[in-house]
N, C-alpha and C positions, 0 to 999 in steps of 0.2 A: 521626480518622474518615475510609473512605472511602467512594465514591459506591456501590458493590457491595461494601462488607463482608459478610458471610453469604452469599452467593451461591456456591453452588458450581456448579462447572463440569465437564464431563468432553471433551477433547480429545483425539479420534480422527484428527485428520488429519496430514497429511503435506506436505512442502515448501514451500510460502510460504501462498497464500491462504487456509488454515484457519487453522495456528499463527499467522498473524497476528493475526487475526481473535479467538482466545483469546487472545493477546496483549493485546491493546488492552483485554481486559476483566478481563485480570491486573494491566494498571498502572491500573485505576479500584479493584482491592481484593476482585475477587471470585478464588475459592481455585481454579486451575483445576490441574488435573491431565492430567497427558497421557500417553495409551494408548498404550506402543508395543510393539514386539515383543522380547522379552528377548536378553539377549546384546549386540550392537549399534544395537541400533535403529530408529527409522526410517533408509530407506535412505538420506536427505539428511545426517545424521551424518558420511559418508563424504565428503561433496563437499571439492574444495580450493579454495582453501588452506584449512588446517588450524590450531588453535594449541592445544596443550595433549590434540591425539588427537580433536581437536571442530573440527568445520565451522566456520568463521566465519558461514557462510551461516547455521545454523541457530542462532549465537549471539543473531544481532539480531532475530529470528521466536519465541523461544522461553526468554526471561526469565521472570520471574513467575511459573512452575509448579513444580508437582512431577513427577515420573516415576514410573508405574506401569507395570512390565514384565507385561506379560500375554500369555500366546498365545491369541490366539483364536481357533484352529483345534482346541487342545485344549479338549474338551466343560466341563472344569470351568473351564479361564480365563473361555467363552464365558459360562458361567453366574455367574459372579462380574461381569462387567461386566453382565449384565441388573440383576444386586444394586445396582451403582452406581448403573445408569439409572433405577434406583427411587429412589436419597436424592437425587440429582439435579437442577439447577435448570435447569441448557443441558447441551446437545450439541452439539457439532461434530463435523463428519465431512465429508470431501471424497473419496472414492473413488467409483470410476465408478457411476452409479446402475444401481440392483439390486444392488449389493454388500452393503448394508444387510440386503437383503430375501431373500439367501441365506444371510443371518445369522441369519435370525428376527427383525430388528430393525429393518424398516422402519416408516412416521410410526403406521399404526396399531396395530401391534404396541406399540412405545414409548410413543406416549399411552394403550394402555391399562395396562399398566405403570404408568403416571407421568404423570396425566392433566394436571403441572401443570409437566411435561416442555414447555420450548423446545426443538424440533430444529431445528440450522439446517444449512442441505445445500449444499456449495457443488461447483458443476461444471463443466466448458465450458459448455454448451449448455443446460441446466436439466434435469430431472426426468421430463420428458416432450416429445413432440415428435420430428422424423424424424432430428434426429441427437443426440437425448438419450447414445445411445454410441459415439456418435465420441471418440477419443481428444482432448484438447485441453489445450496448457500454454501458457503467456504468448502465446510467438509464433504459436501458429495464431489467438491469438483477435485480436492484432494485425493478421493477414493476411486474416481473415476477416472483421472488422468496417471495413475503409477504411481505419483509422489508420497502416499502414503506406502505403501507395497516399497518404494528404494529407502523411507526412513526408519530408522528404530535399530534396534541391536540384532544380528544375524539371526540369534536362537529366538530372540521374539517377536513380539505379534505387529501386526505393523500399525503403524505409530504417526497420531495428526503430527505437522511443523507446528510449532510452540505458540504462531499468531495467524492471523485472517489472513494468511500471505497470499491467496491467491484473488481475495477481493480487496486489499493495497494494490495487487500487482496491476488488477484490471483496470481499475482506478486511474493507476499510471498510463496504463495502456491509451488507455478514453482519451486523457488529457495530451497525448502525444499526438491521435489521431486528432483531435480537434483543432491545437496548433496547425497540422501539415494542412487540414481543413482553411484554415480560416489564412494561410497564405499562397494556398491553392485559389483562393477568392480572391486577392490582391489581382490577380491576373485575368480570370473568368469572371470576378464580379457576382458569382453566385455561392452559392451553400452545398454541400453538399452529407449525405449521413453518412457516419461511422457508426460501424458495430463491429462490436467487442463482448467477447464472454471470457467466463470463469475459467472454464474447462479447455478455450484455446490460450488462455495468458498461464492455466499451470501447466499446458504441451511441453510452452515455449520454455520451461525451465529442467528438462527435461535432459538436459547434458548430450551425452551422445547415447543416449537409450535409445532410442530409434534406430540409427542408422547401425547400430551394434545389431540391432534384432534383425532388421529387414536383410542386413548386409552380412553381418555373420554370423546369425542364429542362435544368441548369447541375449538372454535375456539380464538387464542391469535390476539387483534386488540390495535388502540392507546390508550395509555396512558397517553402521555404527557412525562412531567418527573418524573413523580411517577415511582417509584418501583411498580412494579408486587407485591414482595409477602411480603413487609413489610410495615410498618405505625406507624410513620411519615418519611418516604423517597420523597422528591421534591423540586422544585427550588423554592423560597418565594419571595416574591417581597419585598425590605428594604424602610427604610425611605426616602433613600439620592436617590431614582431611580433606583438604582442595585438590585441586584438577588443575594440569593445564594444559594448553593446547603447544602439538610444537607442530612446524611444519619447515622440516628437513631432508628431505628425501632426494633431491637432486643432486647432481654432483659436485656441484659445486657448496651445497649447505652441509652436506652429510660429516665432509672432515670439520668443519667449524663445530656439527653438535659433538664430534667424538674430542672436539679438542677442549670444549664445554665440560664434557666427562672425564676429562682428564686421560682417556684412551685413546690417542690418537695411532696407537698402532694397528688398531684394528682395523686400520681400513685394509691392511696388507690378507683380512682374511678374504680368500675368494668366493665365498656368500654374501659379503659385502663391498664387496668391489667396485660394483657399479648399478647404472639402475634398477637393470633387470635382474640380476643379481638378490640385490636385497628387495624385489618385488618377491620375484622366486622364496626367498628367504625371511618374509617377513616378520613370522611367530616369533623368528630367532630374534634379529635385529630390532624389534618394537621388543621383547622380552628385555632385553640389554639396556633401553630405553626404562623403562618400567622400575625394572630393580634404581636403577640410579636414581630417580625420581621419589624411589620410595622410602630412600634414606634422606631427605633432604626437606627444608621449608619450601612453600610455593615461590614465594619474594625471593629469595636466594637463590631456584633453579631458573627465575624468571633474569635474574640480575647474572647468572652466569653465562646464558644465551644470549641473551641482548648485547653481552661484551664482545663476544663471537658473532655477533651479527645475524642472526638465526632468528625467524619470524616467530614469534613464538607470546601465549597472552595466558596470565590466570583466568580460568572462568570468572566471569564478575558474577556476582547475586546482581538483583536491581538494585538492591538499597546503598551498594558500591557504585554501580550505573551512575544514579544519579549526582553523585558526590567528583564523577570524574572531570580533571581538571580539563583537561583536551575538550572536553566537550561542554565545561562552562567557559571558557577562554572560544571558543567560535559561537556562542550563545543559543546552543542546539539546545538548552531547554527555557522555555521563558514562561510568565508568571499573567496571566489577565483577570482582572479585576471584572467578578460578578457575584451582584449583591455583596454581603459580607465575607468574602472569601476572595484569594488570590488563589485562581486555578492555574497549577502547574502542568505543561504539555511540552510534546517534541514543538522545535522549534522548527523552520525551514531547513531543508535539507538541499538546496540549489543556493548558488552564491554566485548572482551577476554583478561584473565591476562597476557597469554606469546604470544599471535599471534595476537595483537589489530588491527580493521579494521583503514582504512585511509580512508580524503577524500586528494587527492594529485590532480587532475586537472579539469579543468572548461570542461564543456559541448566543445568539439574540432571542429573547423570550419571543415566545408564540405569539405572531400577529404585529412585532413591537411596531413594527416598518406600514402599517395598511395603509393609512391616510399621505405617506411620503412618499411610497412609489405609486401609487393611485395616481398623484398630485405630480410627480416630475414622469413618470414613463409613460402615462396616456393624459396629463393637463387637465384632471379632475377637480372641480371644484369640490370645497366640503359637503356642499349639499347631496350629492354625487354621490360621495364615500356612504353619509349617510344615508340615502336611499339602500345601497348594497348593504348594509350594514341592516336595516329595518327589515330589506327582505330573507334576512337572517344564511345569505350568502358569504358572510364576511365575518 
């Protein structure tokens, strides 16, 4: 049994923050299906690298479904997906808003349809509002919410986060709102829409930069990898060429790194005494840090922290990533078969005890599903499929 068995889905979006987003509610079990355009695809299909003629990019976005090739620019495909939005439990859709609603298929058109229709709409900016159609992907909402301006090294320029983190986050966002959605309907019996953007899910990771600015007129910029509000928290540079992260700065870790370093007297110095102290004092106390680190191997400064109990990790490269035992032991990477290749992907990252997510199928060729969801979601005969299919809708 899974957590959205019977739940069907229909998946109209494109490039990460939708497909994710029905992603996450494919590997809980519910049957999602994904709208694209016949022939090739969506146009993220095409991204490289490639393996097997298939995106990697849209490998690891777009497990769990099926494909229904539809045009819906042709009047009868257009009309065969209203037929869906009727057996339908969600929708997803991430194109610029008003796209919907040139469709004939904006929130009230759809819930009257299908009054018991989740629509969830995801966008840069939301739904409404003065730049509801501003173009927006990862990096404008990165550049436009702070999050680049608080990353990167002080003296330098400011700096994207390393992945799409803000169309994962959204994604996550969607799928949070749709759940609250769809047990919000246990009780009302009806649907209701969620919208979520880029630019409010990177707000929301925003630490206390806000209430610092509004409230004490300190605006939060880069850092590096220091910790903001403790010391000594940052990435060291070791003997052997590696990096690692230690994060000590409380009062209670500080004597453990000093006893790590074999100086446990220094705590008796009063620039290091206590919090504020070695906040005050940082250059010093991370310098102290530094030099120790810079006489020593990564594995060995790593092995003398961990004995003192001090949180503390080498940078991994990926090619370590993958190899780590922690996370082949919980099965966070797994392997699916398409075509001649086993493609490797993050695995589920939620772990229920009686209703566990699955990853059960590879990213599904263009169209693979037409005649099966035709045939179980609106009870088409083949003749049917074929007609749509001759009027070159399908």
């Amino acid at each position: 049994m899974t957590s959205l068995a019977g739940l069907r889905v229909l998946d109209l979006s494109r490039f990460i923050a939708g497909p994710y987003c029905a992603m996450m509610l494919g590997d809980m079990g519910a049957e999602v299906v994904k709208i694209e355009p016949p022939g090739e695809g969506e146009y993220a299909r095409q991204a490289l690298p490639a393996v097997e003629g298939q995106s990697l990019y849209t490998f690891i976005v777009n497990r769990n479904k099926k494909s229904l090739a539809l045009d819906l620019r042709h009047p009868e495909g257009l009309a065969t997906l209203r037929a869906l939005i009727a057996e339908a439990d969600v929708l997803v859709e991430n194109f610029r808003p008003g796209t919907m609603e040139k469709m004939g298929l904006g929130w009230e058109a759809v819930h009257a349809l299908n009054p018991r229709l989740v629509m969830a709409r995801i966008s840069g900016f939301g739904q409404d509002g003065p730049l509801a159609n501003k173009q927006c992907f990862d990096g404008v909402a990165q550049a436009m919410s702070g999050l680049m301006d608080m990353t990167g090294q002080p003296e330098g320029p400011p700096t994207m986060i390393g992945s799409f983190i803000c169309d994962y986050t959204t994604g996550m966002y969607a799928a949070l709102g749709i759940l609250a959605a769809l047990n919000a309907r246990h009780a009302t019996g009806r649907g209701q829409l969620v919208d979520v953007s880029l630019l409010e899910s990177a707000l929301s990771m925003l630490m206390t930069a806000i209430p610092q600015q509004l409230l004490l007129g300190t605006t939060m910029t880069r850092v590096g990898s220091r910790d903001r509000f403790v010391a000594p928290s940052n990435t060291f540079a070791t003997g052997d060429g590696r990096h690692v992260l230690l994060v000590g700065g409380d009062d209670n870790m500080f004597p453990r790194v000093l006893r790590a370093m074999e100086r446990p007297g220094l705590i008796d110095d009063p620039r290091f005494a206590t919090m504020a102290s070695r906040l005050a004092h940082r250059d010093a106390v991370e310098g102290l840090v530094a030099d120790w680190m810079a006489g020593l191997e990564a594995d060995e400064i790593v092995r003398r922290l961990e004995a003192q109990g001090v949180p503390c990790a080498k940078i991994a490269r990926i090619d370590e990533v993958v190899h780590n035992p922690q996370l082949a032991h919980r099965d966070a990477i797994v392997r699916l078969p398409y075509g001649g290749t086993e493609v490797p992907m993050q695995g589920v990252t939620i772990h229920l005890s009686d209703t566990p997510l699955s990853v059960r199928s590879a990213l599904p060729q263009v169209g693979a599903h037409n005649d099966e969801v035709l045939r179980q979601w609106l009870g088409w005969t083949p003749a049917q499929v074929d007609a749509l299919r001759q009027a070159e809708a399908l």
